[in-house]
N, C-alpha and C positions, 0 to 999 in steps of 0.2 A: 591509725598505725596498722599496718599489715601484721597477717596474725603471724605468717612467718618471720618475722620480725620479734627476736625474742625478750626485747622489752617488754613487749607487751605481754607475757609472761611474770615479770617480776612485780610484784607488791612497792607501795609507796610509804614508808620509806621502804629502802631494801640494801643489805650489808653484806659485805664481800669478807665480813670475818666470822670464823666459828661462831655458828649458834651457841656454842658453851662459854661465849666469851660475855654474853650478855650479866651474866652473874658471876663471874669466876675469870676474869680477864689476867693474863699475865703480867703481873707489877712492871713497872718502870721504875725503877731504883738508881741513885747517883753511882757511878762508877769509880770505885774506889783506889788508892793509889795500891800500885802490886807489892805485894810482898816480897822480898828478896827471896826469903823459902818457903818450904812449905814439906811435910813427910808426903802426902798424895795430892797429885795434882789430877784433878777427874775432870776430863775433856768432856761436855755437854751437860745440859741439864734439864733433861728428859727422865724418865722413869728408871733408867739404868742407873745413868750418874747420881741422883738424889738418892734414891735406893743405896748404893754403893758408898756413899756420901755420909747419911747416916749412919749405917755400921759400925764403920772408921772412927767415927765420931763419937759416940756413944762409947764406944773403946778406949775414950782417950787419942785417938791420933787428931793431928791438927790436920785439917783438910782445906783444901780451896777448888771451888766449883767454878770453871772457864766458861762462859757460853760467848758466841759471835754475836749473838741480840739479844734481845729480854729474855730475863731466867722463863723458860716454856715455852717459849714461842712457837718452836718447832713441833713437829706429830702429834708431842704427848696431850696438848690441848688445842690437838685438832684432829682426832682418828672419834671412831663411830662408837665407841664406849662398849666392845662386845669381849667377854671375857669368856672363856672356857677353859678344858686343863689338856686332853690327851688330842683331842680335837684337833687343838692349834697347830699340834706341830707335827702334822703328819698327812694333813689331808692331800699334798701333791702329790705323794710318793711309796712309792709301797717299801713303809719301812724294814721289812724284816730281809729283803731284797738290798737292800742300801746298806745295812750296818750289821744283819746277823740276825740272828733269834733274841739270842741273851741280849744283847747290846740295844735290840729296840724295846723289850720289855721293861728294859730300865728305863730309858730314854720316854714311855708313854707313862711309869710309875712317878718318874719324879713332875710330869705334866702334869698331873695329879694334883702329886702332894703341894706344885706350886698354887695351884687354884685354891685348896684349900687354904694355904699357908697367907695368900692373898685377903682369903676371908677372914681369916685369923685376924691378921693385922690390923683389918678395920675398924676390927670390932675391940679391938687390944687400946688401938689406937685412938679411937672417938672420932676418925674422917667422913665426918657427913659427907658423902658424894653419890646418896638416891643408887647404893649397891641392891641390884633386882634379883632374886635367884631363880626369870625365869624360863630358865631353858633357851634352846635356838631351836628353829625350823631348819632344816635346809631342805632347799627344793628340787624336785628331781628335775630340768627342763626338756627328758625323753624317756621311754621306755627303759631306753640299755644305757641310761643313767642311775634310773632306780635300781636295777640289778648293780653295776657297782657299789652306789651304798648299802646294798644289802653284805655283800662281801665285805665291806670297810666296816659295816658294825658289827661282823661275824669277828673281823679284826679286834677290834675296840673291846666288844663282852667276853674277847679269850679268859679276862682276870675274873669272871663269874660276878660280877658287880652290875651286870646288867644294866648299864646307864645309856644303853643307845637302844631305842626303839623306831623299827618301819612304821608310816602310817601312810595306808595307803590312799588312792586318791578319792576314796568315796570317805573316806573320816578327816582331807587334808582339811576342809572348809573349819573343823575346829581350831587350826593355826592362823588362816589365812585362804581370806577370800580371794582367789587370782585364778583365772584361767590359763595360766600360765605351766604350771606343772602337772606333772602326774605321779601326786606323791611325794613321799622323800623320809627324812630321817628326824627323827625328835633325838636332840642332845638334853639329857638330862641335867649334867652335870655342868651348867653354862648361865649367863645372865647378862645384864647390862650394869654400867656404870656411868654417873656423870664424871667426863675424864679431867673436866677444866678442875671443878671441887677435888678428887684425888691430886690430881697436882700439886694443887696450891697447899691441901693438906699435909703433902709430902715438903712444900717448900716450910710452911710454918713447924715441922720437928726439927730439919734441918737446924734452922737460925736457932730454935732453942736448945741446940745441940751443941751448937756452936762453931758450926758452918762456914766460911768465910764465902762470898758469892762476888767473882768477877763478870757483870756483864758488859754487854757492848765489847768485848774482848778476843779478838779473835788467835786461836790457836796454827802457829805459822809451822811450826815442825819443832824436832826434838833430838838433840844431842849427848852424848853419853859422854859424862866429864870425872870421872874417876867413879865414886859411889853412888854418884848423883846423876838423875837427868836434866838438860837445859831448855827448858821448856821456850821456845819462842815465841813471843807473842807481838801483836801489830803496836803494843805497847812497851815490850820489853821483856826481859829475860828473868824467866823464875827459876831459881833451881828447887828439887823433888827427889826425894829416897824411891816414888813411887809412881808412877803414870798411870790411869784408870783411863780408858776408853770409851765411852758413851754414846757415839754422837750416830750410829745406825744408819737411816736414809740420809742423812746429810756429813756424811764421812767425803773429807776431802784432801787434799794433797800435803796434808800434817803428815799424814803418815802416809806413805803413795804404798805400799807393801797392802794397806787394809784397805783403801779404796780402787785397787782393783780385785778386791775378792769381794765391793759390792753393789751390787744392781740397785741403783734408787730410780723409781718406780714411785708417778704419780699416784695419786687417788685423788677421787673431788667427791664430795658429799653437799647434797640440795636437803634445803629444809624449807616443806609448805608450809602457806598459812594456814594463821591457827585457823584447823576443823571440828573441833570442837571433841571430847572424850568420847562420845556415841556415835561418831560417824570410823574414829580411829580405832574404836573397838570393832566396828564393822566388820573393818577388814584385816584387823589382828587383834580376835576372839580373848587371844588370849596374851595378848600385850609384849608378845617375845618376840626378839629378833627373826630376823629369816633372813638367809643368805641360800644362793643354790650354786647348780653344779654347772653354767657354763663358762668356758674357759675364760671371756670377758664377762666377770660376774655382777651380780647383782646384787644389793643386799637394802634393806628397810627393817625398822624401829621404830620406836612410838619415841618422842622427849621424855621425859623423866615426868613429866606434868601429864601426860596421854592426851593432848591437847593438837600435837601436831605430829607427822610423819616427817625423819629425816632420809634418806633414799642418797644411797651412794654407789660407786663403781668405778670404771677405770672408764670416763669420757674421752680420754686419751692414756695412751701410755706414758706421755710426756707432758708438762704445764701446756695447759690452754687457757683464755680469758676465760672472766668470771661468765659472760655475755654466752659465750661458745659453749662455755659447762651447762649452762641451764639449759640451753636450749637441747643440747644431748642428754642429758640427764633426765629432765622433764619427758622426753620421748621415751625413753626406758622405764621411766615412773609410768605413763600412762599403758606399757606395756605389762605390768607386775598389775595395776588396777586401773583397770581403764575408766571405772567414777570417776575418777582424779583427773581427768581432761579439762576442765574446767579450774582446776587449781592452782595457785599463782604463788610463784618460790619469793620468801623471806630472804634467805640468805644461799650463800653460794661460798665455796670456798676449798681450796684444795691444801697439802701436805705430800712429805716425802716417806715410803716406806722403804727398809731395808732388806733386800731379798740378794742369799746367799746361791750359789749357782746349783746345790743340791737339794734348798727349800730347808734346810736346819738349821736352827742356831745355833751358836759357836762363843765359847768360854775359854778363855786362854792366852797364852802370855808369845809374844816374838820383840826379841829383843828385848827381853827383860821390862817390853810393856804389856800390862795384864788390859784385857777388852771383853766386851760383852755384847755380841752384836747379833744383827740379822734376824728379825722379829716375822717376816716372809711374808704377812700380810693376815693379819685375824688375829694372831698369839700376843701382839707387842705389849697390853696391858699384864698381861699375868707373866709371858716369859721375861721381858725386861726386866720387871719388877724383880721377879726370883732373881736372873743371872745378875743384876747388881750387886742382891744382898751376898752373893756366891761368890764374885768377884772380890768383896770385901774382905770375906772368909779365907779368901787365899791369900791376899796382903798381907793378913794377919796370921795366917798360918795359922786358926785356928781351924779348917775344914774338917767334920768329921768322918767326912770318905767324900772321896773325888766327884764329883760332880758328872751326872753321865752324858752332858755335852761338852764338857772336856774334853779337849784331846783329839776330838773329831778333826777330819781333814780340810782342811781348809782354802781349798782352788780356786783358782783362777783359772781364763781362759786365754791362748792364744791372743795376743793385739787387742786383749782388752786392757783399758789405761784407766776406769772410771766415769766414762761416757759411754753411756749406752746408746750407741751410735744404730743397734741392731733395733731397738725395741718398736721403732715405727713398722719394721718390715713384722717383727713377732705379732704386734698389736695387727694387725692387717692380715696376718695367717688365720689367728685364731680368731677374727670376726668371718670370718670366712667362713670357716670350720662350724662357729656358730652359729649360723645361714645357712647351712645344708643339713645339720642337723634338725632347724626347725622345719625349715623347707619340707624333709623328708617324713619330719614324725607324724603318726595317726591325730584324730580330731583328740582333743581332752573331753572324757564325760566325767561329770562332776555329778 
């Protein structure tokens, strides 16, 4: 078989579903008959909606969870398991330019306190899901890359907490062995997670909460019938005192007002075979993530076991086959560690992320439906999670001050309907962009 032939690249056996699915796979559960009501009916059931789900719940409200396929199917156990707090939700955009001084100080404090409040819960809650506390790399891929993160952590340590350190490119080999960068940024306050284990963690509080879970159920849209809403479904009609919104990358024409305020945006993530713990400490010292700075980026992880490297990115902007990912993928991999030439991908697999058109996530109610959406790509483990439990708090009227992604603006774009009909021409700019940048940069001395 020809070696550009990217079979010949893949391992025997070899699986087209999250590697987190090996242990932690998404139940298949009979589908239950629908309830005539229900006080909240929470559209998805990913990290928002279960979050959101149990609050309610735990409060005493009777809730019912809608998913289109098996409860998790979607992102939540299938993104790269990387958690951080101020990091997340701000690295495209120079926040203080975007929303004010005061307004992004809060907005990087409760980023924070969600990461914390994330660790809180785990550890509250007893969810084995291999929570790592350690740290991200992110890599600088030119000179006048670095100097922006330098600026961006001058940003980040304004609160005197000091959690974002430079390292420059003669100390980067202690993160990571790659010829790739010159330098970059230590995230202190950041880690990994197994996401399929949290999940599933989150489904089993749920059901003992007493959760109602409608899968295989798809949410058709929604009608406002005096106090109540009419929930549609491809099953039938629930009515709800309350509508939660959940469903982020795979928001669709339920509600046509929230899916064109959102960009859903491939990812695909490869995982090698097993290489053994001493070859994958090689080349990540120190076992922590690493994500960099070009605009089609890059990112790699150890598994929970240190056993193998998962390696993901934007293969395409839009689905491509599992066969098309490796082999793009695999080439990006041997670009971050070119040992890895020889290494042959396990699994293959992609998901939908939700990206809002300013890069911020977004809390808040239209039409008297409350939503929690738009996770931009890296935050969705820790912000989802928060804005769930936040969206609950509003339901309930118990918030004890307003949430500082409330409220935020919420747009759209001209002739945008929820197809991102632009994203091949954007994906095709910024490889470009990417290409002249390395084109142009100095050698890397390591």
């Amino acid at each position: 078989m020809p070696a550009s032939d990217p079979r010949a690249l893949l391992t025997e056996p070899f699986s087209e579903e999250p590697w987190w699915w090996q242990d932690a796979r998404p139940q298949e559960r009979p589908t239950p008959d629908l309830p005539s009501e229900t006080d909240v009916a929470v559209v998805g059931s990913g990290y928002t909606g279960l979050c959101c789900a149990l609050t309610l719940a735990r409060a005493g409200t009777d809730v019912t969870v809608f998913e289109a396929g098996d409860i998790g199917s979607g992102a939540s156990s299938r993104n790269a398991g990387f958690l951080s707090g101020r990091a997340g939700v701000s690295k495209q955009i120079n926040l203080e330019a975007a929303v004010g001084i005061e307004r992004a100080s809060a907005i990087l404090e409760e980023a924070d306190e969600a990461y914390e409040g994330l660790q809180d819960f785990l550890s509250v809650e007893s969810i084995d899901c291999d929570f790592q506390p350690c740290g991200r790399f992110v890599g600088a891929h030119t000179p006048a890359a670095f100097d922006k993160l330098s600026a961006k952590m001058a940003e980040y340590n304004s609160d005197g907490r000091d959690l974002f350190k430079m390292i420059s490119p003669a100390d980067q080999k202690a993160f990571i062995d790659s010829p790739l960068y010159y330098g970059g940024m230590l995230i202190k306050n950041a880690g990994t997670i197994h996401p399929g284990r949290y999940h599933c963690g989150l489904v089993a509080l749920c059901e003992a909460a007493g959760v109602r879970f409608v899968p295989q159920t798809r949410v058709n849209g929604f009608a406002r019938d005096g106090a109540k809403h009419q929930v549609r479904t491809d099953r039938g009609t629930v009515a709800a005192r309350h509508v939660a919104l959940g469903t982020n990358g795979y928001t669709d024409g339920a509600s046509l007002w929230h899916q064109r305020r959102i960009i859903p945006i491939s990812s695909t993530i490869i995982a090698t075979e097993d290489l053994g713990p001493d070859r994958v400490r090689s080349l990540l010292p120190r076992l922590c993530p690493v994500i960099d700075t070009k605009r089609v980026i890059y990112f790699a992880r150890p598994t929970p076991d240190h056993c193998a490297i998962l390696f993901g990115g934007r293969a395409r902007f839009t689905p491509v086959g599992p066969l098309e990912s490796v082999r793009i993928l695999h080439g990006q991999l041997t670009e971050m560690f070119p040992d890895l030439a020889d290494v042959r991908i396990s699994h293959a697999w992609s998901g939908f992320m939700g990206f809002t058109f300013d890069f911020l996530p977004k809390l808040g109610r239209h039409e008297d439906m409350h939503y929690a959406i738009g996770c931009n790509g890296g935050s969705g483990i820790v912000m989802m999670s928060w804005l769930g439990h936040q969206m609950a708090r509003s339901i309930l009227g118990i918030a004890n001050r307003p949430s500082a992604f409330e409220g935020l603006p919420f747009k759209t774009q001209p002739f945008y309907s929820g197809t991102p009909w632009f994203l091949p021409i954007v994906g095709t700019w910024y490889r470009f962009r990417d290409w002249l940048d390395m084109r142009g940069r100095p050698p890397v001395s390591q």
